[in-house]
C-alpha positions as a LaTeX table, in Angstrom:
\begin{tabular}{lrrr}
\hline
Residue & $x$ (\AA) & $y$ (\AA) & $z$ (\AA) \\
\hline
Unk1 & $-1.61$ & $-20.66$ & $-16.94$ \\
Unk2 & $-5.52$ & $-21.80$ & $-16.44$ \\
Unk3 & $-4.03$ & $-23.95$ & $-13.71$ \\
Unk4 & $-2.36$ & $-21.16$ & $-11.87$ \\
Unk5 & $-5.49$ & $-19.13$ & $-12.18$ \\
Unk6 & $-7.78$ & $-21.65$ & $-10.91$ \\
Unk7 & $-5.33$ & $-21.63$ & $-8.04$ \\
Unk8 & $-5.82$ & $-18.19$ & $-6.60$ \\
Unk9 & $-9.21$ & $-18.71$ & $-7.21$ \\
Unk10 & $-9.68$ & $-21.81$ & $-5.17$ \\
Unk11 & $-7.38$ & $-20.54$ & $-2.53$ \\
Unk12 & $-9.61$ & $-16.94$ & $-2.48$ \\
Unk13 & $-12.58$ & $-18.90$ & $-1.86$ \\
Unk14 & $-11.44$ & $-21.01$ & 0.72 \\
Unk15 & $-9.76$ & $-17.90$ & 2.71 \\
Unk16 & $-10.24$ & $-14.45$ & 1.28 \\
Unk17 & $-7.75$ & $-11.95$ & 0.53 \\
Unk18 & $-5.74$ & $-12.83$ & 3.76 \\
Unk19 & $-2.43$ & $-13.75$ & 2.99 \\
Unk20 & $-2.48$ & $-12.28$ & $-1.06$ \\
Unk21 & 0.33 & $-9.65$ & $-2.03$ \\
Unk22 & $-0.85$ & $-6.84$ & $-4.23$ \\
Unk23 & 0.36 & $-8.89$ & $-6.93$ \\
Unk24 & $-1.28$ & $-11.68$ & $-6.12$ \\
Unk25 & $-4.65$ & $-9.85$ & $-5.51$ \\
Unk26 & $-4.06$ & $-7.97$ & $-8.52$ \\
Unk27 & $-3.60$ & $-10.77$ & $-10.64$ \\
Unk28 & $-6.64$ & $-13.07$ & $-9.82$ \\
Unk29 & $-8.86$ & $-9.60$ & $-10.19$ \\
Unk30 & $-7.32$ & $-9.06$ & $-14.10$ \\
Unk31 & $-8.20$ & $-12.85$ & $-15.01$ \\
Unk32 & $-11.67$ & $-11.73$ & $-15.19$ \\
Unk33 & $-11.08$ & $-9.16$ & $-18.02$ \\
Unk34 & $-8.02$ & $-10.36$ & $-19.30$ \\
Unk35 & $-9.40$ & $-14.05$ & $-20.23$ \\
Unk36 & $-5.80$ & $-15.33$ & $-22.52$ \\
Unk37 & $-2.68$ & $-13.14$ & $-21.30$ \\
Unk38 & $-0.37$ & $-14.67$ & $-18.01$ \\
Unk39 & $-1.83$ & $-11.73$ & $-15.51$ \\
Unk40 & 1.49 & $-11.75$ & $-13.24$ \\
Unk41 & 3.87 & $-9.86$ & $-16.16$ \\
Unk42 & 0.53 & $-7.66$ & $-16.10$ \\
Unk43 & $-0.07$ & $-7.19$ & $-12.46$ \\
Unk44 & 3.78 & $-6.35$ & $-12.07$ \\
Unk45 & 4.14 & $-3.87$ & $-14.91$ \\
Unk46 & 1.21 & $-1.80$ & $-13.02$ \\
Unk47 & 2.49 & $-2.58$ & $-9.89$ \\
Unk48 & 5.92 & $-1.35$ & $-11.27$ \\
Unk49 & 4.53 & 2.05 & $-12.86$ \\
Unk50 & 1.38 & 3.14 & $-10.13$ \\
Unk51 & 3.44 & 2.02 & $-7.04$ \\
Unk52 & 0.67 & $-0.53$ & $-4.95$ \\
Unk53 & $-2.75$ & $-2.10$ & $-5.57$ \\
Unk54 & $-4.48$ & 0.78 & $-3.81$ \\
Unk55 & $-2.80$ & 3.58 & $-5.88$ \\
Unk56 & $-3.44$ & 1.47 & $-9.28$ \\
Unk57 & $-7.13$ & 1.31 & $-8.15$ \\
Unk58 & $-7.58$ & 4.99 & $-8.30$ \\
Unk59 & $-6.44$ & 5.44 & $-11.83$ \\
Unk60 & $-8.76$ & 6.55 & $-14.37$ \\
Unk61 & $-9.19$ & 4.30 & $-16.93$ \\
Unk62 & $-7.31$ & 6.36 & $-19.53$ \\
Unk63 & $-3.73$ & 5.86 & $-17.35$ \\
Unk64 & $-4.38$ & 2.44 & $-16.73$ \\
Unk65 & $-4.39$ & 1.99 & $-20.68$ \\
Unk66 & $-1.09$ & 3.60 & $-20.70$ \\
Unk67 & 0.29 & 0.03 & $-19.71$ \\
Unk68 & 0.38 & $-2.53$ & $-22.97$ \\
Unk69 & $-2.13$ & $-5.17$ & $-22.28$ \\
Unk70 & $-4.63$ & $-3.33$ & $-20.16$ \\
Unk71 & $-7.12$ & $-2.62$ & $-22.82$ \\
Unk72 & $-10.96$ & $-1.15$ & $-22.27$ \\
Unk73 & $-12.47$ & $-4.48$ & $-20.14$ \\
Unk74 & $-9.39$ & $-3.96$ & $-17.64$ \\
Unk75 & $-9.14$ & $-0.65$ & $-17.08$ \\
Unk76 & $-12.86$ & $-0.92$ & $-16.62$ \\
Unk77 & $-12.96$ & $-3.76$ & $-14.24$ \\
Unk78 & $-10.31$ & $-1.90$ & $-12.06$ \\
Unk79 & $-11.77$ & 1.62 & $-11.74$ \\
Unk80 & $-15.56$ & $-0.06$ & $-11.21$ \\
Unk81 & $-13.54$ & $-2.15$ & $-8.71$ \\
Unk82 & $-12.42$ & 1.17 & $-6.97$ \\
Unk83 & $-15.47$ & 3.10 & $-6.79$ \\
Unk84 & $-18.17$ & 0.55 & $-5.68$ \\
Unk85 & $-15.61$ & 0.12 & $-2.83$ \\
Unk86 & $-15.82$ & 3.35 & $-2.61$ \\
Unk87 & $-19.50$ & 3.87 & $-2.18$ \\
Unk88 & $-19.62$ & 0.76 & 0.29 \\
Unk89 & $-16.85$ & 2.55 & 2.77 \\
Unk90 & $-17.92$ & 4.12 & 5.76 \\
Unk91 & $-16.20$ & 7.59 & 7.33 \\
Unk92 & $-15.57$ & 4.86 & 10.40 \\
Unk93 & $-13.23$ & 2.51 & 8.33 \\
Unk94 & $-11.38$ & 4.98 & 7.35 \\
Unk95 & $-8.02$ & 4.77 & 8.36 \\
Unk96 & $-7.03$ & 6.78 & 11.05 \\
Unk97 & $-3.16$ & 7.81 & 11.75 \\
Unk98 & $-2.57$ & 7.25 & 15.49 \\
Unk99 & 0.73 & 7.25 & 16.40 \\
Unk100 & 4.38 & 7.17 & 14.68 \\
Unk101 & 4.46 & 3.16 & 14.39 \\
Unk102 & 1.36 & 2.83 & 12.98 \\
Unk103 & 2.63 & 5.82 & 9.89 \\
Unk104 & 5.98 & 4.01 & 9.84 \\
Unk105 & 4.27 & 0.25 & 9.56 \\
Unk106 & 2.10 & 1.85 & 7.00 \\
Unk107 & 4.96 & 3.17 & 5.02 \\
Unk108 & 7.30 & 0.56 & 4.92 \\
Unk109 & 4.52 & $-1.46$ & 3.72 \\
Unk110 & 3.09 & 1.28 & 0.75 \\
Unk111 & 6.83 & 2.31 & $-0.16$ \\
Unk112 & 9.08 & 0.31 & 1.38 \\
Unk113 & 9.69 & $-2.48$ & $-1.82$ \\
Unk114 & 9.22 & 0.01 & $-4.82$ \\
Unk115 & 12.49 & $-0.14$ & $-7.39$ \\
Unk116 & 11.60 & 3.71 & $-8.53$ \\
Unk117 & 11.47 & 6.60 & $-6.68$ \\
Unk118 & 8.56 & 7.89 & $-5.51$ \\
Unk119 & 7.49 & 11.40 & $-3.48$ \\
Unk120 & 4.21 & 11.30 & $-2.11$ \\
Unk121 & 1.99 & 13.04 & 0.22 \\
Unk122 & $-0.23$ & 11.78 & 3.08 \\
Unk123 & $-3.36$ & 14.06 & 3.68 \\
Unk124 & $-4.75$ & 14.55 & 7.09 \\
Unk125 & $-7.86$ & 16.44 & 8.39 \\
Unk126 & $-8.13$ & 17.48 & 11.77 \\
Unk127 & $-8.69$ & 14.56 & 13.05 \\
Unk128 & $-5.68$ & 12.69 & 11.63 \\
Unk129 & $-7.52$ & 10.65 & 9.46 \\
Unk130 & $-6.30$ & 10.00 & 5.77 \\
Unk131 & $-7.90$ & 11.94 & 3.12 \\
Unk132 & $-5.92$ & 10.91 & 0.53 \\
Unk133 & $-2.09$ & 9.89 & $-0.88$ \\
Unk134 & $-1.46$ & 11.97 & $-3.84$ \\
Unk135 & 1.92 & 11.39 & $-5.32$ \\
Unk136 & 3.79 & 14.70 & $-6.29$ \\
Unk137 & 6.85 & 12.85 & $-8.56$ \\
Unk138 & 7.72 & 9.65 & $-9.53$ \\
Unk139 & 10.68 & 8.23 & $-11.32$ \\
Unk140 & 13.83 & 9.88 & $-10.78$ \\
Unk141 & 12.92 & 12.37 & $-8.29$ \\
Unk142 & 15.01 & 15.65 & $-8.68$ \\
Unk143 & 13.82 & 17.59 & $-5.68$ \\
Unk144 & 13.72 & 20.68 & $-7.64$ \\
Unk145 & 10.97 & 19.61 & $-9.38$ \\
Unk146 & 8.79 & 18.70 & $-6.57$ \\
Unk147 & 6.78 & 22.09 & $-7.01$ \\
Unk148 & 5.10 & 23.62 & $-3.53$ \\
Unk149 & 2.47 & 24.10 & $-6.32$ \\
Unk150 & 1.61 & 20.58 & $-6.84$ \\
Unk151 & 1.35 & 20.28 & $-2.77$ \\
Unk152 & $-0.84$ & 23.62 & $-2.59$ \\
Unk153 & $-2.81$ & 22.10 & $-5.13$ \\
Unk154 & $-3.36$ & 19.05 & $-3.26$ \\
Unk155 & $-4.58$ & 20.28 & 0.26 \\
Unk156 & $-6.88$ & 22.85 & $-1.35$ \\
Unk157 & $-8.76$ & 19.96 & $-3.48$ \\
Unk158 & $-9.07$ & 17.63 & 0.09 \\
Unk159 & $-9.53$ & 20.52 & 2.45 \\
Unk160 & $-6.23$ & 18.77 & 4.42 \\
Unk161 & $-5.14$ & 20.30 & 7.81 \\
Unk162 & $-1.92$ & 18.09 & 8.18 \\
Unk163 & 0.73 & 16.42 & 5.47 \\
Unk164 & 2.78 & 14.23 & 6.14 \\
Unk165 & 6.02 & 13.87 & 3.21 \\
Unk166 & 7.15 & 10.63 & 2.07 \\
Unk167 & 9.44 & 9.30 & $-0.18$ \\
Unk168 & 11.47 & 6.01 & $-0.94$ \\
Unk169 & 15.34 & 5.44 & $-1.16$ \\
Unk170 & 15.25 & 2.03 & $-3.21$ \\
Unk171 & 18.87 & 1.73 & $-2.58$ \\
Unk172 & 18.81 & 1.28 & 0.84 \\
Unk173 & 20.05 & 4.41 & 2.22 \\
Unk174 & 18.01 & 6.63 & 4.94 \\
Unk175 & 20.50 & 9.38 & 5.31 \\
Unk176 & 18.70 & 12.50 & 3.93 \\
Unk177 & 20.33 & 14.59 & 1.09 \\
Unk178 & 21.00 & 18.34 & 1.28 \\
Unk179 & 17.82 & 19.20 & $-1.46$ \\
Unk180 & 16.18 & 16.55 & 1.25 \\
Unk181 & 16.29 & 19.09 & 3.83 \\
Unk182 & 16.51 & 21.96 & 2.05 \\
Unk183 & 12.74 & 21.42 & 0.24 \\
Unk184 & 11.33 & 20.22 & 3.56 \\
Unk185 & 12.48 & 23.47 & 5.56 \\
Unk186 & 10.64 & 24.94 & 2.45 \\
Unk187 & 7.69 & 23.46 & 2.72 \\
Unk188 & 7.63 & 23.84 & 6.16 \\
Unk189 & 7.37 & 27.74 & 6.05 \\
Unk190 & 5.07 & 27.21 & 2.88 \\
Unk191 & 2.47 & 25.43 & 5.16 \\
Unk192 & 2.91 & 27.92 & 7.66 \\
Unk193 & 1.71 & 30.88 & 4.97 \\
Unk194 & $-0.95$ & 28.91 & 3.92 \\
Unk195 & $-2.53$ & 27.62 & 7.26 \\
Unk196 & $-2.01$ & 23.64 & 7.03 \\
Unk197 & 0.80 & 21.93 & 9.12 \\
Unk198 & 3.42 & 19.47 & 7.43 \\
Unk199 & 3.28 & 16.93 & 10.52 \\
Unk200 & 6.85 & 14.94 & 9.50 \\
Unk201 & 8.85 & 14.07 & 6.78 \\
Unk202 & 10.03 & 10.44 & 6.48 \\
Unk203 & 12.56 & 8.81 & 3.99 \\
Unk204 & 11.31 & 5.12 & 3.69 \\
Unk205 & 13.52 & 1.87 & 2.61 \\
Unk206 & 12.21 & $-1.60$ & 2.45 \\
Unk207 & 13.86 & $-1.99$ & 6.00 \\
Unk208 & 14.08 & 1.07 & 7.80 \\
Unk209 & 12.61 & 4.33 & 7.68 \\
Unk210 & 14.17 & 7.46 & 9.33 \\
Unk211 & 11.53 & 10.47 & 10.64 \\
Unk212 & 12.97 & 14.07 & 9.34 \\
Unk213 & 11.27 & 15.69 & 12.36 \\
Unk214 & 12.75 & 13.27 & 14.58 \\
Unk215 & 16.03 & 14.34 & 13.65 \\
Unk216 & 15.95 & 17.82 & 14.77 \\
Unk217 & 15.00 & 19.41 & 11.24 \\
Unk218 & 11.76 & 20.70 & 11.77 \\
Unk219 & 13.28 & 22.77 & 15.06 \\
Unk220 & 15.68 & 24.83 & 12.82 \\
\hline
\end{tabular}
């Protein structure tokens, strides 16, 4: 185990973060809190339950304790982590959604490989640069559950202006269901009431990802 640790270190050192997963990244951060526990069963059980390294980052401490192992120094070390990054971040390096490869890159690579099913939301200003991804269910997503509420909620708190909706198929499949489309054109006409604009709607796999908008819903 010390071996493997002294690995990532070594290999940080001599070229940065280029080239870690999230796992990876994850796991060489927790070896500095968690000092006799293997980090990878760690670093995957958070990885399994928050979705990405980013998204576990921006847990409070108290839901990063919800995962056995992470104890006070942990959940500490990862939410200090977070916000000094955030203090040293600039509005300039903030990302900035340009075009639809760039969203579809980004997704693939933030949803693409997750085993549970996740809805999220991507929050633009005016501009088109992120605000936030806030995650409106996660597990088993029944559609029915995905309140308008939670969304509302959401772009009032960032002061969004655009949303893009997201959410994974981990078995592979892009074909959109019938609640799919159904809470979409909902959401749609939701926005419209409430002045913000849902910009597209994409169903992600680890593969492929299929635009909703680009399939004629958002015309109906």
């Amino acid at each position: 185990m010390e071996g493997h640790r002294e690995r990532l270190r070594k290999r940080f050192l001599r070229a940065g973060i280029k080239g870690f997963t999230d796992r990876e990244a994850l796991e060489l951060l927790l070896t500095y809190a968690v000092p006799r526990k293997d980090t990878r069963d760690l670093s995957e059980e958070l990885l399994e339950k928050f979705g990405s390294l980013k998204s576990i980052l921006r847990q409070s401490p108290a839901n990063l304790m919800t995962i056995k192992g992470i104890g006070e120094s942990a959940a500490t070390l990862l939410s200090l982590f977070s916000q000094l990054n955030a203090l040293s971040e600039t509005p300039a390096a903030k990302t900035k959604i340009t075009g639809p490869d760039e969203v579809a890159d980004y997704l693939k690579k933030r949803l693409g490989t997750l085993r549970k099913e996740r809805f999220s939301a991507i929050l633009l200003n005016s501009a088109n640069t992120l605000l936030a991804e806030v995650d409106l269910e996660y597990g088993t997503v029944n559609r029915t559950q995905v309140y308008p509420r939670n969304l509302v909620e959401k772009v009032i708190a960032h002061g969004a202006a655009g949303v893009i909706l997201v959410h994974n198929h981990p078995g592979g499949r892009t074909d959109p269901s019938l609640e799919d489309m159904a809470l979409t054109r909902k959401l749609i006409k939701l926005a419209e009431d409430m002045d913000f604009k849902i910009l597209d709607h994409f169903i992600v796999t680890e593969s492929d990802i299929v635009s909703l908008k680009a399939m004629g819903l958002f015309d109906r």
